[in-house]
C-alpha positions as CSV (number, residue, x, y, z in Angstrom):
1,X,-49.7,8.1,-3.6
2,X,-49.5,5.8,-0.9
3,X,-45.9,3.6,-0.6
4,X,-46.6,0.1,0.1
5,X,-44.9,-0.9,4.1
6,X,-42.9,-3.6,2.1
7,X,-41.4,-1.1,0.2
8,X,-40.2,1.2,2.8
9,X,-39.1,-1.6,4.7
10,X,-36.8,-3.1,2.0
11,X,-35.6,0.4,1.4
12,X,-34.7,1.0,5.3
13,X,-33.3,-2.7,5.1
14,X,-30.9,-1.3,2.1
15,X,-30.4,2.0,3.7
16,X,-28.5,0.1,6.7
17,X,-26.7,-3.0,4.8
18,X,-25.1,0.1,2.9
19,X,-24.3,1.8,5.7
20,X,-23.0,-1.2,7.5
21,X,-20.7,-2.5,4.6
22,X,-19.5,0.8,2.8
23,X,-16.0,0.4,4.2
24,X,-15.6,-3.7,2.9
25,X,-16.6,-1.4,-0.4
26,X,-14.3,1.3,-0.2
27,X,-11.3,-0.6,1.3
28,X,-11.4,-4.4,-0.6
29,X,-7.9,-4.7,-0.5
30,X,-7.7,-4.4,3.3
31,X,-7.1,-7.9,4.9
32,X,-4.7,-9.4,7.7
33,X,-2.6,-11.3,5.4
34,X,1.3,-11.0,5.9
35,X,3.2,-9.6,3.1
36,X,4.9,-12.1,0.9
37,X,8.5,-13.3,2.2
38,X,10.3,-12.5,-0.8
39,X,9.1,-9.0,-2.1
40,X,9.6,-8.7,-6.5
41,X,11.5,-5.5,-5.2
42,X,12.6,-2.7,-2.6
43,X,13.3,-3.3,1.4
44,X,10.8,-4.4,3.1
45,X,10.3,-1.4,6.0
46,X,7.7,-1.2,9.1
47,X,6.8,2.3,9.5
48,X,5.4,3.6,13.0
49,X,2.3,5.9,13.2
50,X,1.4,8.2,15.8
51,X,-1.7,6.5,16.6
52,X,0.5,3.4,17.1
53,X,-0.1,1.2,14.5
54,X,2.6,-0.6,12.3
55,X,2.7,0.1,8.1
56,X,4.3,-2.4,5.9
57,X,6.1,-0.5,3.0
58,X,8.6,-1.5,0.4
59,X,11.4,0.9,-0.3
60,X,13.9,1.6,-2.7
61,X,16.5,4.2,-1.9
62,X,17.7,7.1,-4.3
63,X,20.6,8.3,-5.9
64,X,22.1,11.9,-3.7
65,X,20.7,14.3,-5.5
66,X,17.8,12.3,-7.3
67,X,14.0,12.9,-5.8
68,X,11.8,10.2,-4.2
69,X,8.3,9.1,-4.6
70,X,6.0,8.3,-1.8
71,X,3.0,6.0,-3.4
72,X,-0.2,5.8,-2.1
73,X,-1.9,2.8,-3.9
74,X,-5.5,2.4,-5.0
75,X,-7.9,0.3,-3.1
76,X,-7.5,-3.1,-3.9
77,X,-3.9,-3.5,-4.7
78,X,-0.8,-4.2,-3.3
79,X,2.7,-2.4,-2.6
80,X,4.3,-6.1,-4.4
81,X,2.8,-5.3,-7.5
82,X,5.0,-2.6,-8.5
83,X,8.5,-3.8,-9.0
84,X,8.2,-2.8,-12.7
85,X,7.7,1.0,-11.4
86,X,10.8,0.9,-8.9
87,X,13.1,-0.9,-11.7
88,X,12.1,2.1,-14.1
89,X,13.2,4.7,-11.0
90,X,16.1,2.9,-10.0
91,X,17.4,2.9,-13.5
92,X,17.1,6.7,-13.1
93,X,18.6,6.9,-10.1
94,X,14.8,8.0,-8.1
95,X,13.8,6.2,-4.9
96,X,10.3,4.8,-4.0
97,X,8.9,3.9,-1.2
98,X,5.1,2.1,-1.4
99,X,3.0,1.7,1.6
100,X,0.4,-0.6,3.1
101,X,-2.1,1.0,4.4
102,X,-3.8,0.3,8.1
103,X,-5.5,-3.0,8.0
104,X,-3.9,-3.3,4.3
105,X,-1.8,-6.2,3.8
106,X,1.7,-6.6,6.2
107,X,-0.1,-3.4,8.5
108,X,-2.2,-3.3,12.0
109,X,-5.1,-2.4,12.2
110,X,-8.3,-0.9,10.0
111,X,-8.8,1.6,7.4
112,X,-11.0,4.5,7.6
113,X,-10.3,7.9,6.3
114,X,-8.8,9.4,9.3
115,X,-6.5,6.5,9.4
116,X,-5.6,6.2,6.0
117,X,-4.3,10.3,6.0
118,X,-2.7,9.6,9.2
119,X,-0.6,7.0,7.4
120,X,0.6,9.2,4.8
121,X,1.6,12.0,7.3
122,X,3.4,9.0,8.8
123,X,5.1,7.6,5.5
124,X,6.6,11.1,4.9
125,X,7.8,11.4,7.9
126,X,9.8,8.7,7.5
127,X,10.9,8.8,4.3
128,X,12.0,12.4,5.6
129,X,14.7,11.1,7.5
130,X,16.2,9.0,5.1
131,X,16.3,11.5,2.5
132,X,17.7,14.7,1.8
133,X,16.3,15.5,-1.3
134,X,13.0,16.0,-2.6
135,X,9.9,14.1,-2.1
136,X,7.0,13.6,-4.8
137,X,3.8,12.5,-3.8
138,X,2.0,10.0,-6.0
139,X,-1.6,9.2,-5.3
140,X,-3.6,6.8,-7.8
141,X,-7.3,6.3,-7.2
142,X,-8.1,6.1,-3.5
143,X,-4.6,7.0,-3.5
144,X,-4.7,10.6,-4.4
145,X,-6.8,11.8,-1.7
146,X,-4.3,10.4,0.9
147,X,-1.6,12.2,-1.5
148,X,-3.5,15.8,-1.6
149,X,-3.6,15.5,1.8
150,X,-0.4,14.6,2.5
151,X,0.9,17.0,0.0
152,X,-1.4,19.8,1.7
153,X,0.0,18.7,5.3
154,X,3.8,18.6,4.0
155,X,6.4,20.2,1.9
156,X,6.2,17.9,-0.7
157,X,8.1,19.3,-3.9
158,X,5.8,18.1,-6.5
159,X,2.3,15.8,-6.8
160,X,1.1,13.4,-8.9
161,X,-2.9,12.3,-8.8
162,X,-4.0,9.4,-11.3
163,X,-7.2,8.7,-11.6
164,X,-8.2,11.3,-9.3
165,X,-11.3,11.9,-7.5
166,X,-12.9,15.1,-6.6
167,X,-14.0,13.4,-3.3
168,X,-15.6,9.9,-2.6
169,X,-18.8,11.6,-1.6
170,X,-18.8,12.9,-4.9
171,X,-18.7,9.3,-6.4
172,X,-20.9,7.4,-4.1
173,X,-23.6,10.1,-4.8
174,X,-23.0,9.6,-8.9
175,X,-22.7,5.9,-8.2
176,X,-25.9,5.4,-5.7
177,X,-28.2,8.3,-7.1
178,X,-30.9,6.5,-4.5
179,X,-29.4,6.8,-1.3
180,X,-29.0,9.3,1.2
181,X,-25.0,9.3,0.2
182,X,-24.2,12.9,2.2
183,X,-26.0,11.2,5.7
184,X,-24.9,8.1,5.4
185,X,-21.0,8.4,4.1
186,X,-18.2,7.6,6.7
187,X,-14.9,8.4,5.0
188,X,-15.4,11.3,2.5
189,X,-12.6,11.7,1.4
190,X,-13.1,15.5,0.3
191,X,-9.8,16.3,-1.7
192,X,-11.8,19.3,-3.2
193,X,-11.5,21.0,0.3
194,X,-7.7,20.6,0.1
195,X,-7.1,20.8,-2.4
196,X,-6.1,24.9,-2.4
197,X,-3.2,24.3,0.1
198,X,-1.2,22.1,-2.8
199,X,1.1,25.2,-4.3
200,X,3.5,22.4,-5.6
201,X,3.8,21.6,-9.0
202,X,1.0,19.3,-10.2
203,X,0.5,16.3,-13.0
204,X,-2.9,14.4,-12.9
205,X,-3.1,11.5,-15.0
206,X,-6.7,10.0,-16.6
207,X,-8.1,7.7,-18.5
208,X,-10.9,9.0,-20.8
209,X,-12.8,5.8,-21.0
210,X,-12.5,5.3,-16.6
211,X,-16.0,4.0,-15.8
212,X,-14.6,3.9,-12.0
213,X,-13.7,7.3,-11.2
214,X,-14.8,9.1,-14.8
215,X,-13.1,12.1,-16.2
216,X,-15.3,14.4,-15.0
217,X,-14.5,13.8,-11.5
218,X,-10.3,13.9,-12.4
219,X,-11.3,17.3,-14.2
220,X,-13.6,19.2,-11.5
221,X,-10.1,18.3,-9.3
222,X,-8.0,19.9,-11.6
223,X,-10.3,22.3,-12.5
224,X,-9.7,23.7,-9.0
225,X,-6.3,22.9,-8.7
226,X,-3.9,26.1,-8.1
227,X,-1.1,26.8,-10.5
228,X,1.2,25.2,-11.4
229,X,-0.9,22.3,-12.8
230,X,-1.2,20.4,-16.2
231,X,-3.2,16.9,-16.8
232,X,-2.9,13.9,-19.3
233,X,-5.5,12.5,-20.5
234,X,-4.9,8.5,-22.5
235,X,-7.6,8.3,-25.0
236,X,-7.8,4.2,-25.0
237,X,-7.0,3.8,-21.2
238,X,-9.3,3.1,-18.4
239,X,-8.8,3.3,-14.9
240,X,-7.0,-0.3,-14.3
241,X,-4.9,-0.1,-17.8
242,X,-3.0,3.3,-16.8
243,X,0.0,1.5,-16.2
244,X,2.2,1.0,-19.3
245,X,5.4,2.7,-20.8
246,X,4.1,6.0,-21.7
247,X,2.5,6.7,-18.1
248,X,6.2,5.7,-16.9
249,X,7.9,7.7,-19.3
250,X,5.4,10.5,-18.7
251,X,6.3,10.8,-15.0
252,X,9.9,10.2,-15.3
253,X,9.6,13.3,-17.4
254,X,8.1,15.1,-15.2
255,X,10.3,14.2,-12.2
256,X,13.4,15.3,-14.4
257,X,12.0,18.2,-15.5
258,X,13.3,21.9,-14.4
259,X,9.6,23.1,-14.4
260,X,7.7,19.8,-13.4
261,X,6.3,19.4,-17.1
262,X,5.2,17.2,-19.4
263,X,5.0,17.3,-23.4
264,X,1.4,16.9,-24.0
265,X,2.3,14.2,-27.1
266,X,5.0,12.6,-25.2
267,X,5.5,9.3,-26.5
């Protein structure tokens, strides 16, 4: 079978707009807007990395004694959005601190893998030094692979992964079945490889009917995952409709618990 030139050549053509444009894909939140004036919660804090660009975060201080949670957001949101999550924390007496990532709204520069797990090494860091207590690392979506690293990288007490991914190479190869994904992919984003240095307790969180990251990916992660470990899965929820009262009360729960638990028909 001979394959018309045309059809090559549009194929090539796609090949290299794909290639060209996978990080506006991945990253469609990044953008060099400022951070609103008067954040919905939190402190707003400029974190340093090592590689010398500025983070915007937001930050809520804990309680002595209570932990704090270090969020790494998904792709296309922002640290603003999340003054319900804060509230709920404050009211138990848990900090928070949100970042921006690189090129992400308030912060320099532009995201790429490298960059993004640089930031998270960075976020700890500094939430290190204005904490004595624990630090829980929360990662939702893009989110969890800078968490697994991060958690992998430092002695982070406990992690939490919604909507987790085992890798984005993974997903861009489900998602674009006709591509060369494995040649072509900049920021892989291979949590599956780290995943075995994360000894902490662990809580993944997924929604059964997630057409963005499916189950199956969240599963193969946890799947893998070393002990301690236990997942939730939210029979009606999606992957942008995680975020309601039981999720909240489910990792409250598990932040308060002795043993990093959570009832599986917690309410």
């Amino acid at each position: 079978m001979v394959i018309p030139l045309a059809v090559v050549s549009a194929y090539i053509s796609l090949v290299g707009l794909m290639y060209l444009s996978q990080r506006a894909i991945l990253y469609p939140g990044a953008s060099a807007a400022a951070p609103p004036e008067h954040a919905s919660w939190g402190e707003n804090v400029s974190i340093r990395t090592p590689d010398g660009e500025t983070l915007h975060g937001l930050y809520s201080q804990g309680e002595p004694g209570q932990p704090s949670v270090l969020f790494f957001l998904g792709n296309a949101d922002r640290v603003s959005n999340y003054g319900f999550f804060a509230q709920a924390l404050a009211a138990r007496g848990i900090g928070l601190l949100a970042i921006s990532y690189r090129g992400y709204p308030g912060s320099t520069g532009t995201p790429s893998e490298d960059g993004l797990l640089t930031d998270g090494i960075a976020a700890y860091d500094w939430l290190s030094t204005r904490s004595d207590d624990e630090i829980v690392v929360l990662g939702q979506s893009l989110g969890s692979g800078v968490a697994v690293n991060t958690a992998g990288e430092r002695p982070a007490f406990a992690v939490i992964l919604v909507s987790a991914f085992q890798s984005v190479l993974s997903l861009a190869q489900a998602h674009y079945p006709f591509l060369p994904v494995a040649l072509l992919i900049k920021d892989p984003f291979r949590s599956d490889l780290r995943m075995a240095k994360l000894k902490q307790p662990k809580l993944f969180i997924h929604g059964r009917r997630d057409a963005i990251i499916p189950l199956s990916s969240g599963e193969a992660l946890y799947q893998i995952a070393p002990e301690p470990k236990q997942m939730l899965v939210y029979d009606g929820s999606g992957h942008n409709d995680l975020w309601d009262v039981r999720m909240i009360g489910d990792i409250i729960r598990f932040l308060e618990s002795p043993n990093r638990s959570v009832s599986l028909h917690s309410p």
